[in-house]
N, C-alpha and C positions, 0 to 999 in steps of 0.2 A: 504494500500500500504506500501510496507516494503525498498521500494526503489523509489529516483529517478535519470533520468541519467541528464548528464549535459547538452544535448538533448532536452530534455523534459526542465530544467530551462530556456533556452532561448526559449523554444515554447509556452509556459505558461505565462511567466512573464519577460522577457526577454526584455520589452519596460517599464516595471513597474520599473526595475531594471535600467534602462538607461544601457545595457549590449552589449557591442559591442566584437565576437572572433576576437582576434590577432592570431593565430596560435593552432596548435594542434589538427585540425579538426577529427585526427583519434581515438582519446581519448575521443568523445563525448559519447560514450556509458559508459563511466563510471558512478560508482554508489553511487549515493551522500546515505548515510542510516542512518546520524545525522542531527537532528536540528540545534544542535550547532554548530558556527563557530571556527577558530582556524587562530590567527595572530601568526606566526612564528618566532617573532622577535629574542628570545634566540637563536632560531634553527639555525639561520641568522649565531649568532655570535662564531657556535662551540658547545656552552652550549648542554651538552646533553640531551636533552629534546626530549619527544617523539612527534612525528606528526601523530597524530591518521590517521588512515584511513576511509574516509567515509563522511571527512566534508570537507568543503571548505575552501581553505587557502588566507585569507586577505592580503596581502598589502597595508599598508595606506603610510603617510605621513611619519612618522617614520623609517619604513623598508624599503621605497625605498630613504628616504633623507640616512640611512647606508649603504645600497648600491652603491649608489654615491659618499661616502666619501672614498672606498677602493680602492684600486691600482687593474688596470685590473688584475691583476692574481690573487688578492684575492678575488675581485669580481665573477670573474669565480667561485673559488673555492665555496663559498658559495650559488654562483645560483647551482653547480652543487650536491652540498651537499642538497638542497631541490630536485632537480629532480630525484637525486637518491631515493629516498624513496619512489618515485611514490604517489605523493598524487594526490587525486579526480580531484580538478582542483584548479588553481591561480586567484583569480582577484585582482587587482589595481584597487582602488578607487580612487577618486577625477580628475579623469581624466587625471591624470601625465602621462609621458614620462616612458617607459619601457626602462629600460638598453639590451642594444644590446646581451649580453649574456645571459640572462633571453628569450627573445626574441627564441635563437639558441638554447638552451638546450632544452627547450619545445618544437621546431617543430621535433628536434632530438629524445626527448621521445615518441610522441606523447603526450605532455601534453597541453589539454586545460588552454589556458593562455586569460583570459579575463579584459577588463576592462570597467569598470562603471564612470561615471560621476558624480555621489554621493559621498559627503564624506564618510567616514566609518560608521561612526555611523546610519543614513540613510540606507544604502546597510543592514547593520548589523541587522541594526530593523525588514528592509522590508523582507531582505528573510528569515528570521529564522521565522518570522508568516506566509509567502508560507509553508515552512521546515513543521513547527508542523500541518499545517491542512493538508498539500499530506501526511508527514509519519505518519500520527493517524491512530492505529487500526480502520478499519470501517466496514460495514456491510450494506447490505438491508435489508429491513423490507415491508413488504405489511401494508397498515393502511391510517389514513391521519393525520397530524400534527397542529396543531392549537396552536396561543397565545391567551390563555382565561385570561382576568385582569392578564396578567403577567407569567401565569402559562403555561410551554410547557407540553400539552396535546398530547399522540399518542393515538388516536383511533384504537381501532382494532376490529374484527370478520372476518364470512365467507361472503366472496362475496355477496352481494345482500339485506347483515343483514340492509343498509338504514347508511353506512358509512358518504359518499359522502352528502344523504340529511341532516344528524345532522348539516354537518360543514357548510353547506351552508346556512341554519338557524342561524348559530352561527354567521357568517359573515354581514348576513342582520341584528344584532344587536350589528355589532360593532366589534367585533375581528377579527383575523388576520391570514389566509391560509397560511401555511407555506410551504405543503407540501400534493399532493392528490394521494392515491394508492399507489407508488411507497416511502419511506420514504431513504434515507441516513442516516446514524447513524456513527458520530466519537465521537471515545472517547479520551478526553483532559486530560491531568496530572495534578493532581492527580485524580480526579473522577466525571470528567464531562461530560456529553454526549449531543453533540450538533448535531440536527437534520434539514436536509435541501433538498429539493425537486433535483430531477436527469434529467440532461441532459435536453430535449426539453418539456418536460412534467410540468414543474417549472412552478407553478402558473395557471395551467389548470385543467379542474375540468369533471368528467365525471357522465352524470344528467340520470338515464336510461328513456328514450321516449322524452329525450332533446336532450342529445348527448355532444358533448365536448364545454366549455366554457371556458372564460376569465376572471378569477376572478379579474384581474386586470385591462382589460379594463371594464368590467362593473363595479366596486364598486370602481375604483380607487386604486394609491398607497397606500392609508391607511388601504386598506384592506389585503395588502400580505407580507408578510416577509419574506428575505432570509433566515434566518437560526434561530435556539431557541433552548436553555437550554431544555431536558427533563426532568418533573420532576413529572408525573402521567400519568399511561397507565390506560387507560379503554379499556374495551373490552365486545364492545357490545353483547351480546347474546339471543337465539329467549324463550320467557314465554315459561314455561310449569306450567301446571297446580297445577301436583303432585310434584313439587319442592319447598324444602324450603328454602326461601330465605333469608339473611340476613338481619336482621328488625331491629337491632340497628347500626349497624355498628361497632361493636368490634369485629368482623374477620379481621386481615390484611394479607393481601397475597402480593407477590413479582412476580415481574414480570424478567427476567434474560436477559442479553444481554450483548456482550461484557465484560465478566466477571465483570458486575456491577448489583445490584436490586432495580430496580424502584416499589416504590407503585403501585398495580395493585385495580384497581375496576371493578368488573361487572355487569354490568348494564341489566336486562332483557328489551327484546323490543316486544312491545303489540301493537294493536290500540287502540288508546287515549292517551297513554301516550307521553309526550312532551320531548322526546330524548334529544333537545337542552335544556332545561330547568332544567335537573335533569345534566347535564353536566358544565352547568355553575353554580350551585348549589353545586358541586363536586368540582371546583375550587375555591371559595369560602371556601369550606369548608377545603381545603388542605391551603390554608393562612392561616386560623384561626390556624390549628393545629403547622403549622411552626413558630407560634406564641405562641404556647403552651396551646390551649388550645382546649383542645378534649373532642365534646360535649358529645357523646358514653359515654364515661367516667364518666365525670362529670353526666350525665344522670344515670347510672349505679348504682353510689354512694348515690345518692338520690333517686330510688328503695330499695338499699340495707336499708338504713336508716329508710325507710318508714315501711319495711317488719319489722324489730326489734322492731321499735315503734308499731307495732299493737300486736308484740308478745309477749313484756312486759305490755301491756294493760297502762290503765292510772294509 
């Protein structure tokens, strides 16, 4: 999402915000497109200072105690010197008293003029973390998401590959469904991708000759989790015979999304082989290496060693 309106902030979070409109009802469509906030105070005083467009304009303590302290027609001048710019929208915090010309300019612009019952700092924190997860680049992804020992895992394959049974194995020994079928993917600043289940489907699990479940009424809150760091895509895929497959593991591949690349694994799927168990073996094994130490490698080096040794004889 590349925008949100001021609309949509009081329909979302609007009682999280302790947010009550004063005025400006017709200026709700406007479009907040920063995270960050912007307290006016120079702006206040003449200083020419710019007032971005797109964030929201604070009022605390501060800028409406100098508000207060000027004579009505310099007051005027100054409230009308912020509504000329047209910013996104105003809130007062702390729950003060808005100056009666503040008030008149805004229902004049159409400017949403709000105010909260949080001090600034509070308003300040709470909505700028709303701000960075609605304006995050985001995306869907088909797959399921799992915490394996710490590790945000997205499974992927085609439909039917035995997705849904991996994770649900993985659950019955202890980790944590994030996310089944449907995946959410936001990307955080600097280069983080945090993945988390959509709309009604969140924490539901689809078994085929079972049908849909509740991963969280059967196994409990400890088995499900809002949201998780991605940090290894596997992708499950069907054996074939005549395919050869990676036997040490010094192939790395990249998985892409949201212009970031995640470690990518693929995993053939057979009967007999224990899906959940070469998964949580994967995770595992992606700690070790973040830890720096990669067995491939080190494996690798002690072949090559061994080959020398026999070819210089004793």
């Amino acid at each position: 999402m590349d925008q949100v309106s001021v609309e949509d902030l009081l329909a979302h979070v609007g009682e999280l915000l302790e947010l009550e409109l004063l005025t400006g009802r017709a200026g709700l469509g406007r479009a907040i497109t920063v995270s960050r906030i912007q307290k006016p105070s120079l702006f206040l005083t003449g200083f020419p200072i710019r007032v971005h467009p797109g964030r929201i304009q604070v009022l605390g303590g501060a800028e409406v105690s100098y508000l207060e302290s000027l004579s009505g027609e310099a007051r005027g001048q100054a409230v009308q010197r912020l509504s000329d710019v047209s910013p996104t929208c105003v809130v007062v915090t702390g729950g003060r008293e808005i100056p009666g010309e503040l008030l008149a300019a805004a229902e004049a612009a159409g400017l949403p003029l709000l105010r909260s019952r949080l001090p600034s700092s509070q308003f300040i924190s709470r909505v700028t973390r709303y701000l960075e997860a609605a304006l995050a680049p985001s995306t869907l992804l088909h797959g399921v998401l799992l915490n394996v020992l710490g590790v945000g895992i997205l499974l992927r394959g085609k439909s039917g590959i035995g997705k849904s049974e991996c994770a649900l194995d993985l659950v019955f020994r202890g980790h944590r469904l994030i996310a089944d079928d449907v995946v959410e993917i936001r990307k955080f600043p600097p280069s983080t991708l945090i993945g988390s289940g959509k709309g009604i489907i969140r924490h539901y699990m689809e078994i085929r000759g079972l049908g849909i479940i509740n991963i969280k009424e059967l196994f409990g809150i400890t088995a499900i989790e809002e949201m998780k760091e991605i940090n290894l895509v596997i992708e499950l895929v069907e054996w074939e015979e005549d395919h050869e497959y990676d036997r040490l593991g010094l192939k790395e591949e990249r998985f892409a999304v949201l212009d970031m690349e995640l470690p990518l694994l693929r995993i053939p799927v057979r009967y007999g082989r224990n899906t959940a168990s070469i998964v949580e073996v994967a995770a595992r094994n992606f700690i070790l290496r973040s830890r720096g130490v990669n067995t491939a490698r080190e494996f690798e080096k002690l072949l090559e060693r061994e080959l020398r040794g026999r070819k210089e004889g004793p």
